[in-house]
C-alpha positions as CSV (number, residue, x, y, z in Angstrom):
1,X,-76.1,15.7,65.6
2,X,-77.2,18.9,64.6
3,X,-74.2,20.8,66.2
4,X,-71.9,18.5,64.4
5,X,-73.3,18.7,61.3
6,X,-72.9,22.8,61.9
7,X,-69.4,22.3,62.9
8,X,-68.3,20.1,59.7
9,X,-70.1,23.0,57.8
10,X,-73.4,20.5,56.3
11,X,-75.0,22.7,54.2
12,X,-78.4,21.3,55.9
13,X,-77.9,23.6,58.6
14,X,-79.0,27.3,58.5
15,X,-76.3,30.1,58.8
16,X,-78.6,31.1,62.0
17,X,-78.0,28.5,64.0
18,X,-74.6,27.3,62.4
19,X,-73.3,31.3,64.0
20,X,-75.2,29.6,67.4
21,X,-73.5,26.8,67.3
22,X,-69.9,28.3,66.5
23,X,-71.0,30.8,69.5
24,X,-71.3,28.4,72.1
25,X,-68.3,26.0,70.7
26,X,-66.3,28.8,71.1
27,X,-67.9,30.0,74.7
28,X,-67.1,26.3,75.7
29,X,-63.7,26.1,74.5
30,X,-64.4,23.6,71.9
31,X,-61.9,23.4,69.5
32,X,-64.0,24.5,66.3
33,X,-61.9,24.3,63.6
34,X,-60.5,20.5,64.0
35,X,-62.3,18.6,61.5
36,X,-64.1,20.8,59.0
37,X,-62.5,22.7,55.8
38,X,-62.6,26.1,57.3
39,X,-59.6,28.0,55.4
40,X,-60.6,30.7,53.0
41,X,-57.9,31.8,50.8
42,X,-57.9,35.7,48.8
43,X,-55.6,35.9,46.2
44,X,-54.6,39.7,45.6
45,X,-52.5,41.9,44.0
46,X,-51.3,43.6,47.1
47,X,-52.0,44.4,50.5
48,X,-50.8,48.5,50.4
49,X,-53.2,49.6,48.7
50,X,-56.1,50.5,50.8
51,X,-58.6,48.9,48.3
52,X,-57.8,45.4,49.2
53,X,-56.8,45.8,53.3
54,X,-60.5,47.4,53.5
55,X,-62.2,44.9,51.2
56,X,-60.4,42.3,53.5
57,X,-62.2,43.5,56.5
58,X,-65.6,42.7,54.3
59,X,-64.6,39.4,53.9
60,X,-63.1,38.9,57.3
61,X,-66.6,40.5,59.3
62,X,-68.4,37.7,57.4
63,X,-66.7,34.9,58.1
64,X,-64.9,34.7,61.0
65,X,-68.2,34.9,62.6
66,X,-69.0,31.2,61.3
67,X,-65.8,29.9,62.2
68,X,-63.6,30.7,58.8
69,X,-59.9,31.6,58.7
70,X,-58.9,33.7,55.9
71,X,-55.5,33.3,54.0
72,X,-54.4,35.9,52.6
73,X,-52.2,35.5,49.1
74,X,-50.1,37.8,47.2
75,X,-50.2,37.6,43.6
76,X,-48.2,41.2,43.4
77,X,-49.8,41.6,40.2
78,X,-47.7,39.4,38.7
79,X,-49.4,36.2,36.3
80,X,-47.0,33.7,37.2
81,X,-47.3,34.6,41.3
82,X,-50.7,34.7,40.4
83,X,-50.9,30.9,39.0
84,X,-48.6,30.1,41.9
85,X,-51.5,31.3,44.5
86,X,-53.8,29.2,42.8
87,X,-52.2,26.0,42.8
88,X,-51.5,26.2,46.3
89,X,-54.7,27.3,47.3
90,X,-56.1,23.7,45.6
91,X,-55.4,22.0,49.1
92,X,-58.0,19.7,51.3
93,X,-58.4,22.5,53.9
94,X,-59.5,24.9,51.7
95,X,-63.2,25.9,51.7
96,X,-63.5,28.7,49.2
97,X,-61.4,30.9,47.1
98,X,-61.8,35.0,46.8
99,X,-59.6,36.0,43.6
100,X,-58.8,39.7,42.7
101,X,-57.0,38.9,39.4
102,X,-54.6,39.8,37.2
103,X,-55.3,38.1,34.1
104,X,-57.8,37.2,32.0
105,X,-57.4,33.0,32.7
106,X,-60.1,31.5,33.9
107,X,-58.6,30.8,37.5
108,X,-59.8,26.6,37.5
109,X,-57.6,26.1,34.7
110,X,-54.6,26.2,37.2
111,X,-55.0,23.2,38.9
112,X,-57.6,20.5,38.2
113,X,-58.9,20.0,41.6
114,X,-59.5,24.0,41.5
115,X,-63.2,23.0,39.8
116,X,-64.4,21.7,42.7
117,X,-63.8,24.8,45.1
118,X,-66.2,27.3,45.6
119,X,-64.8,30.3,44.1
120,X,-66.1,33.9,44.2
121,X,-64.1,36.6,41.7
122,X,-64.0,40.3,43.1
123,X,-63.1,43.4,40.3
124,X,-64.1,42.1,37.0
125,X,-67.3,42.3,35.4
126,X,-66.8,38.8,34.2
127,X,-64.1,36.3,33.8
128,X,-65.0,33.2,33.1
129,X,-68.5,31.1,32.6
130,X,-70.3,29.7,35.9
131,X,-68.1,31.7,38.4
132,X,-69.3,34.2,40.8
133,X,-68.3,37.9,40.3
134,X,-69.0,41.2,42.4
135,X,-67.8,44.2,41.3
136,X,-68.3,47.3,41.2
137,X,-70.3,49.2,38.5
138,X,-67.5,50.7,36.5
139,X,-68.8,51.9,33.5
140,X,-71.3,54.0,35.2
141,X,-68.5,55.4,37.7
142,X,-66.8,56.8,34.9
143,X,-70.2,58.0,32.9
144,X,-70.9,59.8,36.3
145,X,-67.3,61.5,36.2
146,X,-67.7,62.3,32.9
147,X,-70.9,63.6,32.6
148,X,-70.4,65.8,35.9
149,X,-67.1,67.2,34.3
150,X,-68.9,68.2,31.6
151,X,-71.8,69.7,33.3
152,X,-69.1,71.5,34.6
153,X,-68.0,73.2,31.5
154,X,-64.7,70.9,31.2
155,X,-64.8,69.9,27.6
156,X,-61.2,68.5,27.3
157,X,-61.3,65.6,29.6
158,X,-57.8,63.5,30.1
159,X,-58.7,59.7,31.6
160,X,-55.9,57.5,32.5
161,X,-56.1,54.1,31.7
162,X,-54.5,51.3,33.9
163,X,-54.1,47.7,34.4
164,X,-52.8,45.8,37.7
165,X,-49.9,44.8,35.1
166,X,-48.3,46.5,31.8
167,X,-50.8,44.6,29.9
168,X,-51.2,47.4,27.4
169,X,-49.0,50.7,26.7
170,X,-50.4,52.5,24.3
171,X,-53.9,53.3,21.8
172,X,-53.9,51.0,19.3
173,X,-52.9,48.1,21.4
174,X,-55.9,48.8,23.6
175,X,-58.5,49.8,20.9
176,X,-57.3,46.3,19.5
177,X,-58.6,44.3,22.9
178,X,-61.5,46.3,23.9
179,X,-63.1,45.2,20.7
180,X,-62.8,41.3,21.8
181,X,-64.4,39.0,24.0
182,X,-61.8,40.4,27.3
183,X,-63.9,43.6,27.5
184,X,-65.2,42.5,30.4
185,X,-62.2,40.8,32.0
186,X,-60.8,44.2,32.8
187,X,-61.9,47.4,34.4
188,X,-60.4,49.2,32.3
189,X,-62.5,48.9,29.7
190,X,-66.3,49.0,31.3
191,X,-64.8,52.7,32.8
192,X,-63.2,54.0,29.3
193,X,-66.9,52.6,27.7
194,X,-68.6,54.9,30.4
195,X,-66.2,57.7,29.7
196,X,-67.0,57.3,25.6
197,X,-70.4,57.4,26.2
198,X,-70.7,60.9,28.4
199,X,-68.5,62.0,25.5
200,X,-70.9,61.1,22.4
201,X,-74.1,62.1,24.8
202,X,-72.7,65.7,24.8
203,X,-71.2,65.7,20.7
204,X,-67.6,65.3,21.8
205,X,-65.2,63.0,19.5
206,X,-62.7,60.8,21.4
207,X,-59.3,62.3,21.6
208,X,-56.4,59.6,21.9
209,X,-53.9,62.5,22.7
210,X,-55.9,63.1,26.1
211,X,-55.3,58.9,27.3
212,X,-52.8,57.8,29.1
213,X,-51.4,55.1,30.0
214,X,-50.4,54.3,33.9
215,X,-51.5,52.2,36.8
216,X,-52.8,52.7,40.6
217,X,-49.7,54.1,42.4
218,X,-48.9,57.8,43.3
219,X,-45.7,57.4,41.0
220,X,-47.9,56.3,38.2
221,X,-50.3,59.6,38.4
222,X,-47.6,62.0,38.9
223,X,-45.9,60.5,35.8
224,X,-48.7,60.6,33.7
225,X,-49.4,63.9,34.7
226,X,-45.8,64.5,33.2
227,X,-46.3,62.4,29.8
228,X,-49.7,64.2,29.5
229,X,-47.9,68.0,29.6
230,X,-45.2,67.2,27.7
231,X,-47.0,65.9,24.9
232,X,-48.8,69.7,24.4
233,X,-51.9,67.6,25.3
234,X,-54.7,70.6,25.7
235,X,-56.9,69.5,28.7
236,X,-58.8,71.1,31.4
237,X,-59.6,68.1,33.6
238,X,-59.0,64.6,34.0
239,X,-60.3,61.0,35.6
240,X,-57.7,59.1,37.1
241,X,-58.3,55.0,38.7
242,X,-58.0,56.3,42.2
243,X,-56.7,58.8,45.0
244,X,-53.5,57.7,45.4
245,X,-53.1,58.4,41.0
246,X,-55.0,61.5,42.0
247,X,-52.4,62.5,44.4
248,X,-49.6,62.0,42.1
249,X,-51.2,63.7,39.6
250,X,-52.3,66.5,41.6
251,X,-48.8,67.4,42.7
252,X,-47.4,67.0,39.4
253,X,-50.2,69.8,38.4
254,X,-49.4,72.0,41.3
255,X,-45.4,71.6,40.9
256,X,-46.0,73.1,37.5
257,X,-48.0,75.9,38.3
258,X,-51.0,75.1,37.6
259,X,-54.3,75.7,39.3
260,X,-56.4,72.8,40.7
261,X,-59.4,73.1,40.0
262,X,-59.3,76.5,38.2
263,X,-57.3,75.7,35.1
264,X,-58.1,71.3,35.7
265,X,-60.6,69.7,37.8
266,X,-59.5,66.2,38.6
267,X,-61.6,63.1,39.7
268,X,-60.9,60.0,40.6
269,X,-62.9,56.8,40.2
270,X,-61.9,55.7,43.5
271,X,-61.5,57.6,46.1
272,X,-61.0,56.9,50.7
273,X,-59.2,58.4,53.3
274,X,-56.3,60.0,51.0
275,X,-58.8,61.8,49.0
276,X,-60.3,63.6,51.9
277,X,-56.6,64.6,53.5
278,X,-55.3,66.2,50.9
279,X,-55.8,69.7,49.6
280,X,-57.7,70.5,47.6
281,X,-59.9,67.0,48.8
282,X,-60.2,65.1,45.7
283,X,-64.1,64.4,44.2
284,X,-64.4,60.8,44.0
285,X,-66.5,57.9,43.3
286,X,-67.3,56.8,47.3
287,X,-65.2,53.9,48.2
288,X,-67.0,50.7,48.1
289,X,-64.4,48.5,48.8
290,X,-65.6,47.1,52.1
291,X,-69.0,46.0,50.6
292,X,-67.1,44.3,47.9
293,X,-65.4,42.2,50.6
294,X,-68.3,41.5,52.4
295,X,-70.9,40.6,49.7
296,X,-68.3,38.4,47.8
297,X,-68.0,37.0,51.2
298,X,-71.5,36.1,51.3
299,X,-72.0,34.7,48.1
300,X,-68.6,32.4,49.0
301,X,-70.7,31.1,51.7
302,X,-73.8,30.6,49.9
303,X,-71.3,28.5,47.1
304,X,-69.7,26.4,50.1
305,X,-73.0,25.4,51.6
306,X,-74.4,24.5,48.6
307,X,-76.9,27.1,47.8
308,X,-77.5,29.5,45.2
309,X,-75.2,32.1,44.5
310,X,-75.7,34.8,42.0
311,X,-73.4,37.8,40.8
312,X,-73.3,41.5,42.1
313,X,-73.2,44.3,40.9
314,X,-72.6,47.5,43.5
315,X,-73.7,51.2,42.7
316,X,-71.4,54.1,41.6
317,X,-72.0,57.3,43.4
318,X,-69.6,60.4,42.9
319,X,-68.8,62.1,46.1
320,X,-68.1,66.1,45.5
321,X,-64.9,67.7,46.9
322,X,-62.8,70.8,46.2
323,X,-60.7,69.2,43.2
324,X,-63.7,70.2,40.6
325,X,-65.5,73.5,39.7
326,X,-67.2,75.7,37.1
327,X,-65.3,76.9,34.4
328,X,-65.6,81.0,36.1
C-alpha cells in the first residue's frame, strides 16, 4: 500500500522513501510512470540562452530522481505563445508548472483549470498573489555593480535596461511603469532601483542620457553600445543584463577604439561560461541559474504533495574579472 501510494504521488508519503520506492520500481522494471500525474511542464522564453538550458538541469536533477518528466515549452518571448503554453499545459497529466514569463498576467487566468495546478514562477520578484516565486536578488546585483564601479572611480555609469519583449523603448515610458504596482513583475526594475540607489548613496543625480534601451542578445549589446556613442553620451563604464550583452557591447567598444577597461569598465549582471572566454573576462554577478532551477524545483514538489511552500530569494555576488579597474 505504501509503495502505491508513493507511486500515485500521495502526499502521505515522505520524499525519502517515495526516491526508495521509485529506486527499486525502476531496478524492477516497473513501469513507474503508468498511473500517476508525473509530467512537469517549464514554459520559457528560449532555450539558447544559457540561463534557461542550465536552470533546466536544476529542475531536471530534482525531479527526475522521483519519477517526473519535464516538458519543456517555448514561449519565445512572445505573450500570445506565452498564453498558448499555458493553456496546453492545463491537461490531466500535468503535475506542476515552472513559468519563466513574459508578461505581467497572472499565469491562472489563462485557463480556468490552471488554479488548481501547482505552479512555481522563476525571474520575477512577484507576479501575482498566492504563487510561488524564486528569483534572484536583483536589486542588490545591480547595487553591488554599482557601488563597486564607483569604488572604482567610474562616476559616469551607462546601464542598459531590457525586457524579454519590447515592452518599453524609451525614459518616460519606463519612468511611467516603474512607479505602478508592475515594479515587481519585471527585473528590470528591482536592478535600475539598485543602480539608483548606489547612485544617491555616493551624491550622483540620475542621468537618462546614460540608459539604454536593449534586451539579452549579443546584437542587442553591440547596438546599444552604438546608440549610446552616437548620442555624445559621456560614460566611463557601464552594467549590461548579461555576458552575451556584455560581449556585444564589448566588441562594439573595441571596434571603435576604445579601451576596455582603461577608458570603460563594463559589468554584467549575469555572467557564465562566455564571460570567462572572452578577453578581457567580463566581471559578473556569478551565475546562479542552476540553483534557480533546482530550488523552484523543490518548492514545485513541496506544492504538488501538498505541503508548504514559500518563496526564494537567492544572493547576488559579483565575481571580479579583467573588464573593470581603477581610474589610473
Amino acid at each position: 500500500a505504501t509503495a502505491s501510494r508513493a507511486l500515485n504521488g500521495n502526499p502521505s508519503v515522505s520524499e525519502e522513501l517515495v526516491q526508495r520506492v521509485f529506486s527499486a520500481a525502476r531496478s524492477l522494471g516497473y513501469p513507474v510512470n503508468g498511473r500517476a500525474k508525473k509530467n512537469i511542464v517549464f514554459i520559457m522564453p528560449g532555450v539558447s540562452n544559457t540561463y534557461y538550458s542550465t536552470t533546466v538541469t536544476g529542475v531536471l536533477d530534482v525531479v527526475q530522481p522521483l519519477g517526473y518528466r519535464v516538458q519543456i515549452m517555448l514561449s519565445k518571448s512572445k505573450p500570445e505563445l506565452e498564453l498558448a503554453c499555458l493553456q496546453e499545459a492545463c491537461s490531466p497529466d500535468t503535475a506542476g508548472i515552472i513559468i519563466a514569463p513574459v508578461t505581467n498576467s497572472d499565469p491562472r487566468q489563462a485557463a480556468p483549470g490552471l488554479a488548481g495546478i501547482p505552479m512555481v514562477v522563476t525571474g520575477p520578484r512577484y507576479l501575482a498573489e498566492g504563487l510561488i516565486h524564486v528569483h534572484l536578488d536583483n536589486t542588490e546585483a545591480a547595487y553591488q555593480s554599482t557601488r563597486y564601479l564607483l569604488r572604482l572611480g567610474r562616476k559616469n555609469i551607462a546601464f542598459v535596461i531590457y525586457y524579454w519583449t519590447n515592452r518599453v523603448l524609451n525614459y518616460q515610458d519606463f519612468i511611467e511603469e516603474y512607479n505602478t504596482s508592475d515594479h515587481g513583475c519585471f527585473t528590470a526594475y528591482d536592478r535600475y532601483s539598485g543602480y539608483c540607489r548606489a547612485l544617491r548613496e555616493a551624491g550622483l543625480e540620475i542621468d537618462p542620457s546614460l540608459l539604454a534601451f536593449g534586451g539579452f542578445s549579443y546584437e542587442s549589446g553591440y547596438a546599444c553600445a552604438r546608440r549610446l556613442l552616437a548620442s555624445g553620451a559621456d560614460f566611463d563604464a557601464v552594467i549590461v543584463p548579461n555576458d552575451r550583452c556584455g560581449v556585444g557591447f564589448l566588441n562594439l567598444l573595441q571596434e571603435q577604439g576604445f579601451r576596455v577597461p582603461g577608458q570603460v569598465s563594463l559589468v554584467c549582471l549575469n555572467g557564465d561560461l562566455i564571460s570567462k572566454i572572452v578577453s578581457p573576462t567580463l566581471t559578473s554577478i556569478s551565475s546562479s541559474d542552476y540553483e534557480i532551477g533546482r530550488r523552484s524545483a523543490q518548492q514545485l514538489i513541496r506544492l504538488i504533495r501538498g505541503e508548504p511552500a514559500q518563496d526564494v530569494q537567492i544572493d547576488a555576488n559579483l565575481s571580479i574579472e579583467s573588464s573593470t579597474q581603477y581610474i589610473l
